[in-house]
C-alpha positions in Angstrom: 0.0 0.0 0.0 1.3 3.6 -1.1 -0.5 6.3 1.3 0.8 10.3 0.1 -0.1 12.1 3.4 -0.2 16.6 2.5 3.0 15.8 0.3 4.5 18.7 -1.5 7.6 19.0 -2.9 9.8 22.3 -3.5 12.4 23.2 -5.6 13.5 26.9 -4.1 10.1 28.6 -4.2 8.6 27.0 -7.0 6.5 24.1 -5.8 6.3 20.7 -8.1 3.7 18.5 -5.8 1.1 20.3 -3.7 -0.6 18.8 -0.5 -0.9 15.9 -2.0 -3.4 13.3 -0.2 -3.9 9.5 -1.8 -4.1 6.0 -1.0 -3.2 3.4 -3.1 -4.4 0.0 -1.5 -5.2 -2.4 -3.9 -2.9 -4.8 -6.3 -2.9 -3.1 -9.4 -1.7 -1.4 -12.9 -2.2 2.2 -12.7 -1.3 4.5 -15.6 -0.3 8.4 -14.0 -1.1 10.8 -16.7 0.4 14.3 -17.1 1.5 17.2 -19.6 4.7 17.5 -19.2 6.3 19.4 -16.5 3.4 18.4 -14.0 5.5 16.7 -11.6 5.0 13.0 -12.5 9.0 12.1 -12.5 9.1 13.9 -9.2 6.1 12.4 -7.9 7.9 9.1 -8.6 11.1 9.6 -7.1 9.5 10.7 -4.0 7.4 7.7 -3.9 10.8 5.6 -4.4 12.4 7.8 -1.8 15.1 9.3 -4.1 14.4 12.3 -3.2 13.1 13.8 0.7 9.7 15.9 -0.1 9.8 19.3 1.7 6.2 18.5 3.7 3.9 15.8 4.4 5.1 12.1 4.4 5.1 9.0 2.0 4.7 5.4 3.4 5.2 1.9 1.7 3.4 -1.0 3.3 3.3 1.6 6.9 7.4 2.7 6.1 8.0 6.2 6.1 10.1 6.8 2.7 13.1 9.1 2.5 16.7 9.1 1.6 17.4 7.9 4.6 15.1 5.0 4.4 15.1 3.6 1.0 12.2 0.7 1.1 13.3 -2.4 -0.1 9.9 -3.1 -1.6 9.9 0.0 -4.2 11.6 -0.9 -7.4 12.4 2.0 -9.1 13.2 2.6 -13.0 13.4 6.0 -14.8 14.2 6.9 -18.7 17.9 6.9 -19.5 18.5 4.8 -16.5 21.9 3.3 -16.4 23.8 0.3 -15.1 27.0 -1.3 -14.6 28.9 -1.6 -18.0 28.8 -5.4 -17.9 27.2 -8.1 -20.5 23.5 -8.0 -20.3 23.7 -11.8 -19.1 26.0 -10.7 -16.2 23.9 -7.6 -15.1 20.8 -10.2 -15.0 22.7 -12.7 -13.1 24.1 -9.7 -10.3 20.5 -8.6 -9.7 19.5 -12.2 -8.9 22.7 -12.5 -6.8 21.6 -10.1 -4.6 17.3 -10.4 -4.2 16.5 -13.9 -3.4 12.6 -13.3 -4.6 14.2 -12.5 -8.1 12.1 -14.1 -10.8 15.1 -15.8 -13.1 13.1 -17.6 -15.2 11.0 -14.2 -16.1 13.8 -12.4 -17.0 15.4 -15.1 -19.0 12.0 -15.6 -20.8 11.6 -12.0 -21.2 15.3 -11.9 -22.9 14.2 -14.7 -25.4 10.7 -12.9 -26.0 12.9 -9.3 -26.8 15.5 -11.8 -28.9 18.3 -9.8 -26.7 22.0 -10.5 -26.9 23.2 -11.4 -23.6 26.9 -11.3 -24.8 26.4 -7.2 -25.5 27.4 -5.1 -22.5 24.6 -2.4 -21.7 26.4 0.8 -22.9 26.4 -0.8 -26.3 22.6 -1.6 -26.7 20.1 0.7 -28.4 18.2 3.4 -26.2 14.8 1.0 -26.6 17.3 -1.9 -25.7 18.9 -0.4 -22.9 15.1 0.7 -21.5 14.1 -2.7 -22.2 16.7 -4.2 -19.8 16.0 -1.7 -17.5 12.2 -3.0 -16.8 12.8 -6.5 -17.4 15.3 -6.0 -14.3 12.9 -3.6 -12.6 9.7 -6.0 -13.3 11.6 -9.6 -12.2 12.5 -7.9 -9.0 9.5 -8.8 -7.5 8.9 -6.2 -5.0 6.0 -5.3 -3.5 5.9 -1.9 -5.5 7.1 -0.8 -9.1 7.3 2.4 -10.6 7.8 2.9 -14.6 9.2 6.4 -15.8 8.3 6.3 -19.5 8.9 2.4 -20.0 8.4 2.5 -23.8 10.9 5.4 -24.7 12.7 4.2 -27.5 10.5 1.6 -28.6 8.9 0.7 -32.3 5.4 -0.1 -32.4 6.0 -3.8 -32.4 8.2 -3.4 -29.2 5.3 -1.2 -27.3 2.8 -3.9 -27.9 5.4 -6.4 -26.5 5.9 -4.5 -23.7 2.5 -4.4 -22.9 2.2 -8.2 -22.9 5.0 -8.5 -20.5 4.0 -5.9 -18.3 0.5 -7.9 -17.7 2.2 -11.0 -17.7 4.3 -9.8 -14.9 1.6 -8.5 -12.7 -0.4 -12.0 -13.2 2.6 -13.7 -11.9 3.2 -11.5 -9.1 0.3 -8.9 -8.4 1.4 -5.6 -6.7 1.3 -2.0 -7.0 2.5 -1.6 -10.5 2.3 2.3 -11.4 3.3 3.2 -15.0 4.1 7.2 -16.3 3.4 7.0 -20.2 2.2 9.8 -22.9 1.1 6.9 -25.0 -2.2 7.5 -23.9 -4.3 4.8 -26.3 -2.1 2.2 -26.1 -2.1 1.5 -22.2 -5.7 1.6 -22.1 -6.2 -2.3 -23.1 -4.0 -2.8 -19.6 -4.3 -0.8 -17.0 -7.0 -1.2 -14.6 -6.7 2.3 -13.0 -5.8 6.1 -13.5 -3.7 8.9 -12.1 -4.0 11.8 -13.7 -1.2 15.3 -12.2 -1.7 18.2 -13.5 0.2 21.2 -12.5 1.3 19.4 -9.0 -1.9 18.1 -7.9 -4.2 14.7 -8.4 -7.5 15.8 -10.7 -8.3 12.4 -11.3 -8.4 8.9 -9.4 -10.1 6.7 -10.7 -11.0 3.0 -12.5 -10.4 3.0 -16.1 -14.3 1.8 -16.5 -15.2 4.7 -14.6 -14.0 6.7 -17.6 -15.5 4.5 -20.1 -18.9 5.1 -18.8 -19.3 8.6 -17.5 -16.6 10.1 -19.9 -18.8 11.6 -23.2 -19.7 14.8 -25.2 -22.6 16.1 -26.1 -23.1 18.1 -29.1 -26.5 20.1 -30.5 -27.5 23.2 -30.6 -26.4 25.4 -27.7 -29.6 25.7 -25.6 -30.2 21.7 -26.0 -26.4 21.3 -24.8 -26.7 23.5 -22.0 -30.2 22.3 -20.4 -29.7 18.5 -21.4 -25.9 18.8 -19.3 -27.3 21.2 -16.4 -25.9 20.1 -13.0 -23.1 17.5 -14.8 -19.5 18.0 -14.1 -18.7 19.6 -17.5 -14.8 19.1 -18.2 -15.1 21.5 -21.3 -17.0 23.1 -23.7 -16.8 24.7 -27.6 -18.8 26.7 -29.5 -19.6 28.0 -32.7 -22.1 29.7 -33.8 -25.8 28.2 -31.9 -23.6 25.0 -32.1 -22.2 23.4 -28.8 -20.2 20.2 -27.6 -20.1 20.2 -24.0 -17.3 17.1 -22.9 -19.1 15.6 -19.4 -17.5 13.2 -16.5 -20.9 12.0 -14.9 -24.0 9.9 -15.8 -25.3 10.4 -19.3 -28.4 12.2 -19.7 -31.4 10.9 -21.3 -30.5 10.7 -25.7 -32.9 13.7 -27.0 -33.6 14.3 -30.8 -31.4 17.0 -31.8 -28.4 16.0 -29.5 -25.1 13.4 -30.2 -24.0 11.6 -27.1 -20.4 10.1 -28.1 -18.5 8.4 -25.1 -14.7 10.1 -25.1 -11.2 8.2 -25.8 -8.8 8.4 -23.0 -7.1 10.7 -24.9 -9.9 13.1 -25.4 -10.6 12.5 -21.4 -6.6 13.6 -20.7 -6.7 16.6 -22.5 -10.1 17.6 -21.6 -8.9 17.1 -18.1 -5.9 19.0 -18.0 -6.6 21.2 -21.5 -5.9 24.9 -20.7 -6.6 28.1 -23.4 -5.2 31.2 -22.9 -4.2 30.1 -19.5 -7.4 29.7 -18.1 -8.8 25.5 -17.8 -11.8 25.3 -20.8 
């Protein structure tokens, strides 16, 4: 269990994470969602205890986190991560060495899977190579929490859907708290079960991904119809032109009128309604 209690974190007066409050209890994959600059990478560290937040406190299965006390059940991988120049095979081997819940035949299934030369030391691999190791080392660890920075940076289409496979795989052999920070919105949606969405330092959004598919929609008529079909709804966001409106809605659907279009929203269209800002000001 992850439980954020008033976090915030500061970086000389400008604050990245603000008062924070949220429980994560249940086994899971959750996908955290944010533009960029919103303090997901930050949110991360913190939760992996890289870094000390400046108020508030993180704790991992009731264990205050901080760089003092680095939890041994956070696995923690970030984008560009690197390791010890050594032979793919050897780095494998060292980190089963040294947990003795590692899951060897995982990894060596998952270097098979990715066709990876185990002969090739790491600084010699390709940047989608070198992030590939770095999950399947992060994923066969088997702790009780994992945290993904970008996972599929570097990867070719072929390689994301791959990923995706593995990443399920490995929760069904081990559930836990998996939480993965992507802008490949679409793509994660066929395996995640919840999201995490930050935007500028704070939580908007917790919630089940099936919550989204069934209370995320627009609804788009003729202004007047919009606005008295939608009155009372959380509206996310609305445009206009003319006597013609969409209003985009997170809440039950109203009743379908003639004259109005009721069309449920992507996740992608849910992100950016969610966090979408014109002319500074949230639409």
């Amino acid at each position: 269990m992850i439980e954020l209690r008033e976090v915030t974190k500061e970086y000389g007066h400008a604050a990245v994470l603000k008062n924070i409050t949220l429980t994560l209890e249940e086994p899971g994959i959750y996908c955290l969602l944010g533009r960029n600059g919103a303090g997901k990478t930050t949110l991360l560290q913190s939760i992996a205890g890289y870094q000390n937040v400046t108020a508030g406190s993180i704790l991992v299965n009731g264990k205050v986190i901080s760089t003092a006390a680095l939890d041994s059940e956070v696995s923690y991988i970030e984008n560009f991560a690197n390791h010890f120049n050594l032979p793919v095979r050897k780095l494998l081997r060292i980190a089963a060495e040294v947990n003795p819940h590692y899951d060897v035949d995982f990894a060596w299934d998952m270097m098979e899977r990715f066709e990876l030369d185990g002969k090739k030391k790491f600084r010699h691999l390709s940047l989608g190579m070198k992030t590939m190791i770095s999950t399947i080392l992060c994923l066969a660890s088997n702790k009780e929490v994992v945290l993904l920075d970008e996972p599929v940076l570097g990867f070719d289409a072929l390689m994301r859907v791959e990923f995706y496979d593995m990443l399920t795989e490995s929760f069904q052999r081990h559930p836990r708290i998996i939480i993965v920070s992507t802008h490949i919105i679409e793509e994660i949606a066929q395996t995640i079960q919840k999201l995490l969405i930050l935007d500028k330092g704070r939580i908007c959004f917790f919630d089940t991904l099936q919550a989204v598919e069934e209370k995320a929609y627009s609804v788009s008529g003729l202004q007047k119809d919009v606005t008295a079909a939608t009155q009372g709804l959380n509206i996310l966001g609305e445009d206009t032109v003319g006597g013609l409106a969409t209003r985009y809605v997170f809440d039950r659907r109203p009743q379908q009128t003639e004259g109005l279009e009721l069309h449920p929203l992507s996740l992608q269209d849910f992100f950016v309604q969610m966090v979408g800002h014109k002319g500074g000001r949230k639409r």
